[in-house]
Backbone bond lengths (Angstrom), bond angles and torsions (degrees), N, CA, C in turn:
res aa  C-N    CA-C-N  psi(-1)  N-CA   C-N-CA  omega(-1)  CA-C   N-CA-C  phi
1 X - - - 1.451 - - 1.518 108.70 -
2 X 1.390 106.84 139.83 1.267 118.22 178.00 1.970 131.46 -65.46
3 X 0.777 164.11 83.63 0.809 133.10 -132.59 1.993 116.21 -107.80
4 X 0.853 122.07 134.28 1.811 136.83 -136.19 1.532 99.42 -44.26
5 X 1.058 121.62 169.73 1.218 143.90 172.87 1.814 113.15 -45.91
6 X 1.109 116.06 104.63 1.655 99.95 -177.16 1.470 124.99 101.75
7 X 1.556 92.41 -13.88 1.882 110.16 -176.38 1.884 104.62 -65.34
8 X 1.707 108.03 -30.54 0.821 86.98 -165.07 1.679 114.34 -99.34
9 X 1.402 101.24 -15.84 1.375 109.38 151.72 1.513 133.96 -76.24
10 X 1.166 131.23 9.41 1.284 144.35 165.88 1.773 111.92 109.47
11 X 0.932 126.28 -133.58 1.751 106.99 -164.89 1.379 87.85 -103.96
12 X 1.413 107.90 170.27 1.638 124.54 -145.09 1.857 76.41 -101.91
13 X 1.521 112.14 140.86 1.343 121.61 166.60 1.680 119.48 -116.05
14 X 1.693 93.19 118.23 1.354 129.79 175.26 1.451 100.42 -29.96
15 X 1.515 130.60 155.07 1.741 112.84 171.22 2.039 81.15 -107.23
16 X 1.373 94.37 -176.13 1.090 121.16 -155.09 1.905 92.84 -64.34
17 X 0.855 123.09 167.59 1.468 132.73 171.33 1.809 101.74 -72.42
18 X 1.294 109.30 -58.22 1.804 90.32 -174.07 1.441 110.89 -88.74
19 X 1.489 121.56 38.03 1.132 127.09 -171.36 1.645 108.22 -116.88
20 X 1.419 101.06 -23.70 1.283 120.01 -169.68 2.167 100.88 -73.70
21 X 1.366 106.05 -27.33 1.362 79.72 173.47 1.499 107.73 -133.21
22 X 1.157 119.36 38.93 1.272 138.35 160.13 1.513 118.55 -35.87
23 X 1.355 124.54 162.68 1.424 104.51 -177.87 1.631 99.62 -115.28
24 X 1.418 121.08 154.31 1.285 94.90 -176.22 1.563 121.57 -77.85
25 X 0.765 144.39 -174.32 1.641 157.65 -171.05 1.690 101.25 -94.60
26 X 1.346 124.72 122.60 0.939 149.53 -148.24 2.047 86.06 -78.13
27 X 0.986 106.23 170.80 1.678 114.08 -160.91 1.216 85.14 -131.97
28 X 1.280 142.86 -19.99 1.582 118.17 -161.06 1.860 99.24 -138.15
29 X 0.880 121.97 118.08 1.867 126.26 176.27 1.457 98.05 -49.01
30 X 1.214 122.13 -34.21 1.887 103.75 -150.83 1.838 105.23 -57.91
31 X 1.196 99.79 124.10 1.600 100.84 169.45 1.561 125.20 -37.92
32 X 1.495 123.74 147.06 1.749 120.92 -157.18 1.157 104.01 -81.58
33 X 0.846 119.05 163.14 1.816 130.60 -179.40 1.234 104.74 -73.05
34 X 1.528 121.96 153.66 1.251 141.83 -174.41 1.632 105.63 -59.66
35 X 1.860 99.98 -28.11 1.503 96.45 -169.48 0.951 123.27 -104.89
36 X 1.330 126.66 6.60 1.095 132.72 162.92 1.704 131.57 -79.86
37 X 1.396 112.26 11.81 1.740 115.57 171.17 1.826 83.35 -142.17
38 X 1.656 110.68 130.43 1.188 137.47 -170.85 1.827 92.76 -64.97
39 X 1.204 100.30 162.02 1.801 110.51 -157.56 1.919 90.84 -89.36
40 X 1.309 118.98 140.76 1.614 112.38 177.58 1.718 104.84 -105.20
41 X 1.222 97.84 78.67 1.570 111.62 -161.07 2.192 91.15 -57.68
42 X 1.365 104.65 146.64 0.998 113.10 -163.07 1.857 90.36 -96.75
43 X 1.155 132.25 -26.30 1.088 138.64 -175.25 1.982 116.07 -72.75
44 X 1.461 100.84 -28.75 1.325 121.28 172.22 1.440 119.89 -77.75
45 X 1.571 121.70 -35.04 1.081 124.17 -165.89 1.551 89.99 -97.25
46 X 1.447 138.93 -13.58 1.366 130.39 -171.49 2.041 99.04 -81.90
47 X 1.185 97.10 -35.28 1.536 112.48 -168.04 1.683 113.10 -69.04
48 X 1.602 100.16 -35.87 1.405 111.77 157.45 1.388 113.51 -46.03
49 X 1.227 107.88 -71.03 1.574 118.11 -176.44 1.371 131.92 -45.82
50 X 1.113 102.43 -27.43 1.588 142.86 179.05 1.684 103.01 -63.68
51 X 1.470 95.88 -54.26 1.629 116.02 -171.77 1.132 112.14 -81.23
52 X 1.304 122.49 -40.21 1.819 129.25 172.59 2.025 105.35 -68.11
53 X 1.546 109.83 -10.93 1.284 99.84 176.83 1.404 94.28 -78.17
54 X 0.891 172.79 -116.06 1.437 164.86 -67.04 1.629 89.08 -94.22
55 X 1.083 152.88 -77.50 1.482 144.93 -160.67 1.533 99.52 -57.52
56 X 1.207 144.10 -40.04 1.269 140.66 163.39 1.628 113.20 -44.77
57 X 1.332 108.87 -61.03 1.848 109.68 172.23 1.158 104.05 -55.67
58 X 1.413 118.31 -31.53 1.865 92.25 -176.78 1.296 127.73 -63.51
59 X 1.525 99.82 -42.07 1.452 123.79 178.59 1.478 114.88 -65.44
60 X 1.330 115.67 -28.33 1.767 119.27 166.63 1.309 109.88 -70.18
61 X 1.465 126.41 -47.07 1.191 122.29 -179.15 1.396 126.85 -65.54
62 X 1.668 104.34 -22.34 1.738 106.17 172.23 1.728 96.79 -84.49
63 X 1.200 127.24 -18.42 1.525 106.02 179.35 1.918 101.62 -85.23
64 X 0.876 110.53 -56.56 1.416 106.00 165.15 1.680 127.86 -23.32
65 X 1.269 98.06 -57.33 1.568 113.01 163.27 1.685 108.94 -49.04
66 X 1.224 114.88 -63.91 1.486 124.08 -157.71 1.454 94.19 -57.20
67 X 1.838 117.62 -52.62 1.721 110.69 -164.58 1.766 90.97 -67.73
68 X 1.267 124.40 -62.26 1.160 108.36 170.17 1.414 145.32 -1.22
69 X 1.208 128.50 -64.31 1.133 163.78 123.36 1.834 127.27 -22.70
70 X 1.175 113.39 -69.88 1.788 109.98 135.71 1.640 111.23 -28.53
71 X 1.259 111.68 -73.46 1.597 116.01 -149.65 1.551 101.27 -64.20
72 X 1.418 112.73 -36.11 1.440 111.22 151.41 1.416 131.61 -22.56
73 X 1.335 100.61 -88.69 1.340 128.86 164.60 1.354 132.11 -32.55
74 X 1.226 114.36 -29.47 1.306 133.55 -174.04 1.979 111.90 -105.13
75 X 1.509 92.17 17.54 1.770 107.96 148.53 1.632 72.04 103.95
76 X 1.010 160.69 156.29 1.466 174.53 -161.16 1.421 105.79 114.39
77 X 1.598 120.71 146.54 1.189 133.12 177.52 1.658 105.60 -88.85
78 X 1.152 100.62 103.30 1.759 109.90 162.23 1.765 123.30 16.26
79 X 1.461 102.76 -70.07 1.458 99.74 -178.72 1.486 98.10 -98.38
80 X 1.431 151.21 42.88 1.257 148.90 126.94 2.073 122.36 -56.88
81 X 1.506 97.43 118.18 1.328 93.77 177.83 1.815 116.23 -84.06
82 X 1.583 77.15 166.08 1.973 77.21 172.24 1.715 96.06 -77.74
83 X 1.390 103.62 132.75 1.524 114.27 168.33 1.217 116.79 -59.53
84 X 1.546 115.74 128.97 1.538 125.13 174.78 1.342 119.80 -49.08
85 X 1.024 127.50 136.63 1.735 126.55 -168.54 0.958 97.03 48.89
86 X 1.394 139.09 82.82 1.446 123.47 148.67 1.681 94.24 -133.42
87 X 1.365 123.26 170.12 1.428 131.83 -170.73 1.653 96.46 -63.93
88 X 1.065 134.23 -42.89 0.954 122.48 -154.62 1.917 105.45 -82.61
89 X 1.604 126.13 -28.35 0.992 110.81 147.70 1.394 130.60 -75.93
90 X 1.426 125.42 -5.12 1.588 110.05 166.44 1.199 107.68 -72.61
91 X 1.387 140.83 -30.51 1.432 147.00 172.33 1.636 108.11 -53.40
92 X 1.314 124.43 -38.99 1.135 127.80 173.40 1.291 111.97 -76.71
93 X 0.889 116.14 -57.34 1.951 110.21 176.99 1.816 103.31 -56.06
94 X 1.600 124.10 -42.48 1.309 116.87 176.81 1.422 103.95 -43.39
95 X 1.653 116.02 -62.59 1.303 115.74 -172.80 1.349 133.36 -85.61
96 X 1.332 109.65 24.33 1.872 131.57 152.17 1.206 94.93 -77.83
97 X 1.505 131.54 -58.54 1.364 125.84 -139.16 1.791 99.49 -84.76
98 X 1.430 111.72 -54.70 1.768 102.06 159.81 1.464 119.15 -39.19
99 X 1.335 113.18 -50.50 1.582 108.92 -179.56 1.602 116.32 -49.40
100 X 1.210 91.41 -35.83 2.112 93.27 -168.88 1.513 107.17 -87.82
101 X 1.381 97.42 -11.46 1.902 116.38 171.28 1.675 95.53 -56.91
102 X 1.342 102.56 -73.47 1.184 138.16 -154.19 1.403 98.81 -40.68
103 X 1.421 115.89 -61.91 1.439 140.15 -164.13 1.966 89.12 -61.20
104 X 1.297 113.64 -68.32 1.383 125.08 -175.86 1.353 96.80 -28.59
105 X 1.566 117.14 -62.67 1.927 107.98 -142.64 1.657 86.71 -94.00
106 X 1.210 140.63 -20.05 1.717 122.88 -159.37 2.291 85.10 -97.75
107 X 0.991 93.81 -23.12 2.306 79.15 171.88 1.562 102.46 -84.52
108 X 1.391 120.50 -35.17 1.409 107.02 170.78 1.339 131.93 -79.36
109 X 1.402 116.64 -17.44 1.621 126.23 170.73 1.828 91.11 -84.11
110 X 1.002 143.71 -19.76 1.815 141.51 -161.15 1.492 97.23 -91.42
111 X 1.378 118.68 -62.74 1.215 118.49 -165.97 1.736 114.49 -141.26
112 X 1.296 98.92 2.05 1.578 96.56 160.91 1.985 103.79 89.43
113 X 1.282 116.65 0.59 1.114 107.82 167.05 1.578 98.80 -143.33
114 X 1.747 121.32 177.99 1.737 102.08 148.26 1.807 103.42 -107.23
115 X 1.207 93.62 -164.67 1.477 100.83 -148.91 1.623 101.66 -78.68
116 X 1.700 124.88 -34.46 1.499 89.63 164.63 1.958 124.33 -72.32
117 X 0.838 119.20 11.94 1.893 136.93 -179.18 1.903 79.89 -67.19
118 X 1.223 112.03 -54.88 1.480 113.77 -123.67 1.487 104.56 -82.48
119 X 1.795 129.65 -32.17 1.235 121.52 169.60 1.773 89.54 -80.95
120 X 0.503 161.56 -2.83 1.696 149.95 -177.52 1.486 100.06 -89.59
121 X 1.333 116.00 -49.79 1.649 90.73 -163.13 1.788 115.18 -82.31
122 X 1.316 82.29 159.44 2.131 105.65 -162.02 1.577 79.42 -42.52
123 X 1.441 87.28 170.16 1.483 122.39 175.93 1.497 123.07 -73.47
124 X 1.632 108.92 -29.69 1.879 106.75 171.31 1.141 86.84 -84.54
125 X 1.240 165.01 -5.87 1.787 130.87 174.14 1.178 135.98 -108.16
């Protein structure tokens, strides 16, 4: 009987854990073909953007609403606006710009795109 691979050099060694699905190393230098990485059409990714604007306005308009509504509340006559440049609209534009943060990182940590990404991208991904 034979005895296994490595028996006779001492016990057979495991490769590294991130080695195990490594890709192998390409065999040939010549640079990859044009067609082999999908085209990042500049017209697609604008249309995305386009599409992620509408879930962004929504989310401005419920923060808008909310200071709105406060500034109300907080003894103001109904049709009184928040004063231009005043702290209380830089606080509102601060908290548009977290909001559209917000929206950005919890669709890309959920499913890896946001939602205008998602009818746009090709069909294998």
């Amino acid at each position: 009987m034979r005895p296994a691979y490595g028996a006779e050099h001492g016990p057979a060694i495991e490769p590294a854990p991130w080695r195990r699905y490594a890709r192998p190393m390409a065999t040939t230098t010549a640079p990859a073909a044009a067609t082999d990485r999908p085209a990042s059409l500049l017209l697609w990714r604008l249309l995305a953007l386009l599409y992620d604007l509408f879930p962004a306005l929504a989310l401005w308009m419920l923060a808008g609403t909310l200071f709105t509504v406060g500034y109300t509340l907080s003894g103001h006559a109904e049709r009184d606006n928040i004063a231009p440049f005043s702290a209380l609209q830089w606080l509102l534009w601060l908290c548009c710009w977290i909001v559209t943060g917000l929206y950005a990182t919890l669709s890309w940590r959920r499913g890896g795109q946001t939602l205008g990404m998602r009818p746009l991208a090709p069909a294998g991904h």
